[in-house]
Structures are given as structure tokens and as C-alpha cells.
C-alpha positions as YAML, in Angstrom:
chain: A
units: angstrom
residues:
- id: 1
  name: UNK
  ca: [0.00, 0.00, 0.00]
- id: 2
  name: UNK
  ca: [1.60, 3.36, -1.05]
- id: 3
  name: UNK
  ca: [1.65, 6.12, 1.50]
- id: 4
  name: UNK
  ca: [2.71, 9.94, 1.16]
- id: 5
  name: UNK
  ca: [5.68, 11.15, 2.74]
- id: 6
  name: UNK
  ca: [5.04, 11.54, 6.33]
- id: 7
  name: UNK
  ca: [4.94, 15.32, 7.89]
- id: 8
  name: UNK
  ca: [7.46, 15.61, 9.80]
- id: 9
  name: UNK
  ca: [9.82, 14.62, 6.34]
- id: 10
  name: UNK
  ca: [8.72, 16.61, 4.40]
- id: 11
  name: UNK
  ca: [8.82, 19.30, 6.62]
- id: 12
  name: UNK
  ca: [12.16, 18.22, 8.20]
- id: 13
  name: UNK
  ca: [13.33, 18.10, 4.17]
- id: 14
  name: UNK
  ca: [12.75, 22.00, 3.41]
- id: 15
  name: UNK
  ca: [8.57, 21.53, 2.23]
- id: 16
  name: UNK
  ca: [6.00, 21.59, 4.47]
- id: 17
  name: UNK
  ca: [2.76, 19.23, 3.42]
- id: 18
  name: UNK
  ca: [-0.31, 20.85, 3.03]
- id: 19
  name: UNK
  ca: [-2.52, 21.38, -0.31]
- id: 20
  name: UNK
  ca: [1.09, 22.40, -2.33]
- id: 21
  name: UNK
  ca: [4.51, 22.07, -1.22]
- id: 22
  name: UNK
  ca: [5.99, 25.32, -0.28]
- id: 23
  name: UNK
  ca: [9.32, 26.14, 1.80]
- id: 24
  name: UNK
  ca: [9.26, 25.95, 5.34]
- id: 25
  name: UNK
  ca: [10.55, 29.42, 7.31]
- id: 26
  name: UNK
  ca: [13.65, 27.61, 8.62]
- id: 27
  name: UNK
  ca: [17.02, 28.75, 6.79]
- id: 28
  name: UNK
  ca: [19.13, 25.88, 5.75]
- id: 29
  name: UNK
  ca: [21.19, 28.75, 4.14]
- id: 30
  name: UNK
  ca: [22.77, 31.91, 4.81]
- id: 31
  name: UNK
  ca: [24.36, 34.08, 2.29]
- id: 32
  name: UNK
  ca: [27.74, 35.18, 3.80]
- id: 33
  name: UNK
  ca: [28.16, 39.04, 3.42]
- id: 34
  name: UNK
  ca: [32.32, 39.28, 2.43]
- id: 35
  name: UNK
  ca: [31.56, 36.79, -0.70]
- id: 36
  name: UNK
  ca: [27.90, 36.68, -1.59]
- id: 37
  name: UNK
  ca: [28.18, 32.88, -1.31]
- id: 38
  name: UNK
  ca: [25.95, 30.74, 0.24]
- id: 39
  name: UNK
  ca: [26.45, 28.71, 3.20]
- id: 40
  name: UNK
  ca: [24.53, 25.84, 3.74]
- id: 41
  name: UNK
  ca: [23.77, 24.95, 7.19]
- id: 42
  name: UNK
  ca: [23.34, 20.69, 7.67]
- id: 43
  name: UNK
  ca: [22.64, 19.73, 11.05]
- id: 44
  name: UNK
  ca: [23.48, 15.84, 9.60]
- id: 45
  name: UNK
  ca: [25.26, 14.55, 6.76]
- id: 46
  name: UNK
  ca: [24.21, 10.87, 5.14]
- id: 47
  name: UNK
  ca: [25.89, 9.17, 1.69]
- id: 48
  name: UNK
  ca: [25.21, 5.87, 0.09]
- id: 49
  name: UNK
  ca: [27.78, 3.25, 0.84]
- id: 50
  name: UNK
  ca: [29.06, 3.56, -2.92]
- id: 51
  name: UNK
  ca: [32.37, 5.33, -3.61]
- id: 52
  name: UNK
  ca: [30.98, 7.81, -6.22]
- id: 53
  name: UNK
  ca: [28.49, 9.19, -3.55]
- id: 54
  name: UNK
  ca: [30.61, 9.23, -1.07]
- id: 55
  name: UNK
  ca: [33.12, 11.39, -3.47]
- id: 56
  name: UNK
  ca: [30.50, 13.81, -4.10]
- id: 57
  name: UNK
  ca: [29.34, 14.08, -0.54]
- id: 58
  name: UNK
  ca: [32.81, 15.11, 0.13]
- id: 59
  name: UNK
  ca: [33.42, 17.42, -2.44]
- id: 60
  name: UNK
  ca: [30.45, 19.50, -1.70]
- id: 61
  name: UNK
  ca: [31.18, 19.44, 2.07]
- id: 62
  name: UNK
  ca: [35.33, 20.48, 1.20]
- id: 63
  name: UNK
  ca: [35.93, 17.28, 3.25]
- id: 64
  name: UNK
  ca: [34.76, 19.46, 6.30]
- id: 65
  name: UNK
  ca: [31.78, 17.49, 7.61]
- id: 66
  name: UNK
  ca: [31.60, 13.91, 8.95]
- id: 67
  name: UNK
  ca: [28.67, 11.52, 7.57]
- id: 68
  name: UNK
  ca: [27.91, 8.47, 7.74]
- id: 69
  name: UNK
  ca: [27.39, 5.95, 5.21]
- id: 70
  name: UNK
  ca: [23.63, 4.08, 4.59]
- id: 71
  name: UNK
  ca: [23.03, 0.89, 2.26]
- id: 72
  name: UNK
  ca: [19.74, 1.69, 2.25]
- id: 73
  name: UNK
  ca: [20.28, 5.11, -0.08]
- id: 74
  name: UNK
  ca: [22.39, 3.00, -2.13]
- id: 75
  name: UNK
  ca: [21.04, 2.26, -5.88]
- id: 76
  name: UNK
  ca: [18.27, 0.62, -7.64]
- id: 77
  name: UNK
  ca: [20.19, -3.27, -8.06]
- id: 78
  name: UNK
  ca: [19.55, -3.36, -11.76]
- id: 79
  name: UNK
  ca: [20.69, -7.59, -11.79]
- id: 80
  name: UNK
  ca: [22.02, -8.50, -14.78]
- id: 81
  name: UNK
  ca: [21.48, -5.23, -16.64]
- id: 82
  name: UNK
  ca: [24.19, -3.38, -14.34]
- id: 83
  name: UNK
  ca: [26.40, -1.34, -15.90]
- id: 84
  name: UNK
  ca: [24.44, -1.96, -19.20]
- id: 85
  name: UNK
  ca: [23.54, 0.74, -22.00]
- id: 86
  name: UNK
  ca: [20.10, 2.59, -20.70]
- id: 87
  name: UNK
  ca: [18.53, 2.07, -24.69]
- id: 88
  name: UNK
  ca: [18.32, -1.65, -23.25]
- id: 89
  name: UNK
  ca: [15.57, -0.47, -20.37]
- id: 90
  name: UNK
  ca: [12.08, -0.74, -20.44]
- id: 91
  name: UNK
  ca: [9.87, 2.21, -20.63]
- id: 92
  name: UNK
  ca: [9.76, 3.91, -16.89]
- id: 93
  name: UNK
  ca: [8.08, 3.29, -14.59]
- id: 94
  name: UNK
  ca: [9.75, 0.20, -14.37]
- id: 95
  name: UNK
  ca: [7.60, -1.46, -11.88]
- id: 96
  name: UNK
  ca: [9.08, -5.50, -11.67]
- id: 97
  name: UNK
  ca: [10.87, -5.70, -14.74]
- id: 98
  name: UNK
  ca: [14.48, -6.39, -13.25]
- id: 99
  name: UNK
  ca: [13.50, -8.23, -10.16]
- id: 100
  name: UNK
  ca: [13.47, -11.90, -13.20]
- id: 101
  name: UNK
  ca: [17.15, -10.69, -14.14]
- id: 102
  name: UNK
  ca: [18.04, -10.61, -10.28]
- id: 103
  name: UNK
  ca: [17.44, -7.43, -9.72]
- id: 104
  name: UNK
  ca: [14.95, -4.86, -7.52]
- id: 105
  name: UNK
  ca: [11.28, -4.17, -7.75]
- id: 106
  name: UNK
  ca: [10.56, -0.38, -8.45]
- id: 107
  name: UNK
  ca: [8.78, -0.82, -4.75]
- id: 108
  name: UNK
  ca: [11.20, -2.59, -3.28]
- id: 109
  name: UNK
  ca: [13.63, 0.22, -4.03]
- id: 110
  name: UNK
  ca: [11.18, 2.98, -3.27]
- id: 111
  name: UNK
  ca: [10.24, 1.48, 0.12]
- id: 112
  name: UNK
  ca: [13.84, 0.47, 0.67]
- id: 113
  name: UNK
  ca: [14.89, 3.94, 0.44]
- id: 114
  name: UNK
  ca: [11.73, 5.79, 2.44]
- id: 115
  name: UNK
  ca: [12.12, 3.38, 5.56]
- id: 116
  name: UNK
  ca: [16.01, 5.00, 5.59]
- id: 117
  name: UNK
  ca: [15.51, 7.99, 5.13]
- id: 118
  name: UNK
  ca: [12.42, 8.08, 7.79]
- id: 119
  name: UNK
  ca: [14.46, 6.65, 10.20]
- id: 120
  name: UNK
  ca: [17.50, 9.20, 9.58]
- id: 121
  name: UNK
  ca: [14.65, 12.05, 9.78]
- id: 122
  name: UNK
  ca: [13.36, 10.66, 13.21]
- id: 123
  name: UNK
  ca: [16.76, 11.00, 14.76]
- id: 124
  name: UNK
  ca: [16.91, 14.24, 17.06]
- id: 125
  name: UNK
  ca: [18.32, 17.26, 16.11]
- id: 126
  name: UNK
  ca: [17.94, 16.18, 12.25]
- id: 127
  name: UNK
  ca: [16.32, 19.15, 10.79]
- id: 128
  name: UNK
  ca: [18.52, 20.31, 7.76]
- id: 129
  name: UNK
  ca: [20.19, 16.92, 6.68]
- id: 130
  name: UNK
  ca: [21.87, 16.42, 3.45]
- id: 131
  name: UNK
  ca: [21.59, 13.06, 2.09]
- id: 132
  name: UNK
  ca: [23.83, 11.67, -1.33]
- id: 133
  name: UNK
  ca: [21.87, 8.97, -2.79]
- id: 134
  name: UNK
  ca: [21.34, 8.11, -7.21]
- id: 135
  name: UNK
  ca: [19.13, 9.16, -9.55]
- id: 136
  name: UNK
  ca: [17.32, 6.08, -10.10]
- id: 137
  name: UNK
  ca: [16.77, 5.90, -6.45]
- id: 138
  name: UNK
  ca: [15.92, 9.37, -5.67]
- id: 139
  name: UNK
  ca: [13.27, 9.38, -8.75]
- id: 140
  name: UNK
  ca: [11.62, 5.52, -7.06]
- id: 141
  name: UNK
  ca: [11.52, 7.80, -3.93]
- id: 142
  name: UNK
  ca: [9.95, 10.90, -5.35]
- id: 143
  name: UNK
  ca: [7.20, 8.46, -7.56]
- id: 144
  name: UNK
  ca: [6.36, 6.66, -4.20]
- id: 145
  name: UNK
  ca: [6.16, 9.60, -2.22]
- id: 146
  name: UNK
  ca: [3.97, 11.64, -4.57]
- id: 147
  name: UNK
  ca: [6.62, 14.36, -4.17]
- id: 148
  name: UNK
  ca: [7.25, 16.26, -7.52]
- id: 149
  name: UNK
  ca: [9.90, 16.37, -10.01]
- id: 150
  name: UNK
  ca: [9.54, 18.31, -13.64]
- id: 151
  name: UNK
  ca: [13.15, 17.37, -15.07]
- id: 152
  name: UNK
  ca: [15.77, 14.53, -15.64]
- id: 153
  name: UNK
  ca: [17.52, 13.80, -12.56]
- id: 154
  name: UNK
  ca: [21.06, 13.03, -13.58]
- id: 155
  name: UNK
  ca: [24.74, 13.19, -12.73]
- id: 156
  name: UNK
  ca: [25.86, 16.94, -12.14]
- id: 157
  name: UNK
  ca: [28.87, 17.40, -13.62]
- id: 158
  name: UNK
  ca: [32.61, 17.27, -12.09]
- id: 159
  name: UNK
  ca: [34.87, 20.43, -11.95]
- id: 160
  name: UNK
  ca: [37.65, 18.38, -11.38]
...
């Protein structure tokens, strides 16, 4: 049975749930004076247990914050098709189509990764958390949750 995002996540997450999504008052960002930058303000840091995520979690913190790795962010298990060209993929939504090739169910995944990161969100003191995860994932997640997306999640590219 599919369920919307509880309250207190979506709240917690920067959107309050009511008839639309709309910010919630609480700054998870400041814009520091000297440089016009922004500086985000996490209260908790969380990365899959992949080395890519963890790479980006630690590029966009400088290395500065500590976090703590989750293998229940980690991505959709694809089976057999890992690693394979996307033209070979069915149409989304995806639903049960890799679970035959030893893979995940499209719930599986999306219930996989909503327990986790419900029970990061319940912690104390988690209000402005910043969580590295995968596209394929975070778009099961968003589906399941009835949260909306409008574009292409995909990899943001590296300024290395």
C-alpha cells in the first residue's frame, strides 16, 4: 500500500505538506556578506555506501563534515542489466521488470529507500540533513512519495 511522505519529512526536508509544497521558514542557508556565497547549514550529513556518492558528498562538504554511510540510499540493483547501456531499459516506470534478471522491484527500491531515510529524519536534532543517494533511487523515492519532479535527474557534472 503506497503512503505519502510523512509530515514531519517533508517538513524536516525544506517543504512543508499541506494542499502544495511550499518552503518551510527555517534557513538551511545563509548568504555570507564578504563573498555573496551561500552557506549551507546541515545539522546531519548521510551518503550511500558507494564510492561515487561518497566522493561527491565530500566534495560538496570540502571534506569538512563527517557523515555516515547508509546501504539503504544506495542504488536501484539493476541484476544482470548493471552497468548496461540505458537504450536496453524498459519504458519507466519500471515497476518489476528487473527483479526476473536478479534485480529490484521499483517498490522494493522505493520502500527500501523511504524506511532509511524516515528513520534518519526521526533522529533528534535532524532538521537540515543532506543526504547523497542516485538518480534512479531518488526518482523511485519521489514516484512513491507523490513528491514532484519536472526534469531529468542526472549526474551533475565534475569540476575536477
Amino acid at each position: 500500500m503506497k503512503t505519502s511522505l510523512p509530515g514531519w519529512a517533508a517538513r524536516r526536508s525544506g517543504l512543508c505538506c499541506r494542499d502544495k509544497y511550499r518552503y518551510v521558514k527555517r534557513p538551511v542557508a545563509r548568504k555570507e556578506p564578504a563573498t555573496g556565497r551561500f552557506l549551507y547549514i546541515f545539522t546531519s550529513c548521510y551518503s550511500s555506501t558507494s564510492e561515487r556518492a561518497c566522493d561527491t558528498l565530500e566534495l560538496v562538504t570540502g571534506g569538512k563534515l563527517p557523515y555516515t554511510r547508509l546501504k539503504g540510499i544506495k542504488e536501484w540493483n539493476f541484476g544482470r542489466f548493471e552497468a548496461m547501456d540505458d537504450f536496453l531499459n524498459p519504458p519507466v516506470p519500471y515497476g518489476d521488470f528487473f527483479v526476473k534478471y536478479g534485480g529490484e522491484s521499483e517498490k522494493g527500491v522505493s520502500e527500501r529507500i523511504t524506511k532509511t531515510l524516515s528513520d534518519v529524519m526521526e533522529q533528534k536534532d535532524h532538521h537540515s540533513v543532506l543526504t547523497v543517494s542516485h538518480g534512479g533511487a531518488l526518482a523511485c523515492f519521489l514516484r512513491y512519495n507523490h513528491l514532484p519532479f519536472d526534469h531529468h535527474i542526472g549526474n551533475v557534472p565534475s569540476s575536477r
